[in-house]
C-alpha positions as CSV (number, residue, x, y, z in Angstrom):
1,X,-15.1,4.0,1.9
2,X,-14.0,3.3,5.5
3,X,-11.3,5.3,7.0
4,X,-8.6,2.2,6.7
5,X,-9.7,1.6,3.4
6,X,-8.7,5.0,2.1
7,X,-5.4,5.6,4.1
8,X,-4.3,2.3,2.2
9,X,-5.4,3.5,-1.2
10,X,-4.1,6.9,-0.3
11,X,-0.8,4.7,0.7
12,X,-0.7,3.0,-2.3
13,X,-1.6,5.6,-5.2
14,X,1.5,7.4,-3.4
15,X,3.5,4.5,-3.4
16,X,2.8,4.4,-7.0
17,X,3.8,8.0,-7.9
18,X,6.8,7.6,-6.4
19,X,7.8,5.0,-8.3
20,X,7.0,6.8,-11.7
21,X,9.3,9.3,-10.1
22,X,12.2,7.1,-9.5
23,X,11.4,5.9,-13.1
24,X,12.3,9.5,-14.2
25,X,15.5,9.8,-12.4
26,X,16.6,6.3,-13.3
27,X,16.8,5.0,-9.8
28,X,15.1,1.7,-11.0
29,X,16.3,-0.3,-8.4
30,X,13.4,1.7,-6.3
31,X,11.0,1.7,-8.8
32,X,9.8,-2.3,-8.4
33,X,10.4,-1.6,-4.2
34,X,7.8,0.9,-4.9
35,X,5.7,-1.0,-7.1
36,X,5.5,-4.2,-4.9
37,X,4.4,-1.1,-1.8
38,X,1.9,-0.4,-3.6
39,X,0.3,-3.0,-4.5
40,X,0.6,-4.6,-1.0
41,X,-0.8,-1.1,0.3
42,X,-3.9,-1.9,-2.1
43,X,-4.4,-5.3,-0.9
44,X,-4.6,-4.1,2.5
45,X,-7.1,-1.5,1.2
46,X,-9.2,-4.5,0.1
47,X,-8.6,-6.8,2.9
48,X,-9.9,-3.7,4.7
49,X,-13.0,-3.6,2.8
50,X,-14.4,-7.0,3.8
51,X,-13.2,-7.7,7.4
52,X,-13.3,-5.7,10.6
53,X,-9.7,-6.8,11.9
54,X,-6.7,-5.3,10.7
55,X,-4.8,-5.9,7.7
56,X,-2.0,-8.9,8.3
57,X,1.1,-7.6,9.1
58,X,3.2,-9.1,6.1
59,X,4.9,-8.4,2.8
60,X,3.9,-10.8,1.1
61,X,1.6,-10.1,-1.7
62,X,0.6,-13.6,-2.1
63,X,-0.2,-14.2,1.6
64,X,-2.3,-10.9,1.3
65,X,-4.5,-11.7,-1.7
66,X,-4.7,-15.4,-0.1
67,X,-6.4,-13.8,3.1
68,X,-8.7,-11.7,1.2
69,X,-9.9,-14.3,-0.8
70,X,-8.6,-12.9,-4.4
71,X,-5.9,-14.9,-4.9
72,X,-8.0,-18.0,-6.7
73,X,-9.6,-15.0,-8.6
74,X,-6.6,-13.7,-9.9
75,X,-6.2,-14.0,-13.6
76,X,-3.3,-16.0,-15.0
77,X,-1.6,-12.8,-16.3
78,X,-2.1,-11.4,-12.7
79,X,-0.9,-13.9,-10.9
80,X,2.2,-14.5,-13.1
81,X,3.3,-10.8,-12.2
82,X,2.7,-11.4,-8.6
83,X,5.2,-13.8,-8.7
84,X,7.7,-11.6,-10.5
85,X,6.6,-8.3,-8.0
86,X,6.8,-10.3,-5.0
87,X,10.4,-10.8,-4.4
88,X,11.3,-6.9,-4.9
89,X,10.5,-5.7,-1.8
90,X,13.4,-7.9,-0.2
91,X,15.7,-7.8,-3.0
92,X,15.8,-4.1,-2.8
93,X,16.3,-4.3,0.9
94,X,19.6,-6.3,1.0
95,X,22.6,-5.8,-0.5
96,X,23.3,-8.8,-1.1
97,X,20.3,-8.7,-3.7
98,X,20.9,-5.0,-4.8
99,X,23.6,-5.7,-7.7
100,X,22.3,-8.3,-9.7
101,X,18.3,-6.9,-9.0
102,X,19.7,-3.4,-10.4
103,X,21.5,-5.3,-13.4
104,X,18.0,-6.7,-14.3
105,X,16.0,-3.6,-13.9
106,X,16.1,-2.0,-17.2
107,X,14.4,1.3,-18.0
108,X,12.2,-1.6,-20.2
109,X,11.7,-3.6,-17.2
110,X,10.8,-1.1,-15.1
111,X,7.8,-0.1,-18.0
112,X,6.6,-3.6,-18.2
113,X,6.6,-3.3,-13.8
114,X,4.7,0.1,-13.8
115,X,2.3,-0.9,-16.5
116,X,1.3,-4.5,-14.8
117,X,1.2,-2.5,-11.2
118,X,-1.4,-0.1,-12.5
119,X,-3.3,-3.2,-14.1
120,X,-3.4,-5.3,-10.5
121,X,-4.0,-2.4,-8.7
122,X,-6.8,-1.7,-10.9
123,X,-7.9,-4.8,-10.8
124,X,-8.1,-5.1,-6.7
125,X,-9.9,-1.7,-6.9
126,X,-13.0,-2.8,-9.5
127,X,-13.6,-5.7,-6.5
128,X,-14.3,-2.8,-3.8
């Protein structure tokens, strides 16, 4: 494992544990923020893995797994969650977003989130 490879995984397993930790306090709202960094960390991990250049700068988890050539590999369950991850890194960011996003992140939700991130991210790893 190349030195950017690891420092993204490294990223992204703490980016993980940190949102089983908000989980535990009940700061939900940060546990899908978490989960979305962590899975964009471990696309950049991949990404990393099959090209030279630098990982895009982005947040977007679609534009990530596009440009490492996953995304039309994704399974249907996989890409379905992408789609519900991907807009939690913004909503968390705003408050605009933060009321209703923290009205919709149940202690439920936020299962279903941490279970499906440890899936993708398990997923992206196996393709190392």
């Amino acid at each position: 494992m190349n030195d950017k490879v690891k420092y993204w995984t490294e990223l992204s397993e703490y980016d993980y544990d940190t949102a089983l930790a908000m989980l535990n306090t009940g700061r939900y709202l940060y546990v899908g923020f978490m989960c979305h960094q962590s899975i964009e960390k471990i696309l950049k991990a991949y990404f990393n893995s099959i090209n030279d250049e630098p990982a895009p700068f982005t947040h977007s988890l679609t534009h990530l797994a596009k440009k490492s050539d996953l995304h039309h590999q994704f399974p249907e369950n996989l890409i379905d969650f992408l789609d519900i991850l991907e807009p939690l890194n913004i909503e968390a960011r705003y408050p605009s977003h933060k009321e209703k996003l923290m009205k919709s992140l149940t202690k439920e939700r936020c299962l279903f989130i941490l279970e499906n991130t440890k899936t993708l991210k398990t997923w992206i790893m196996e393709k190392f």
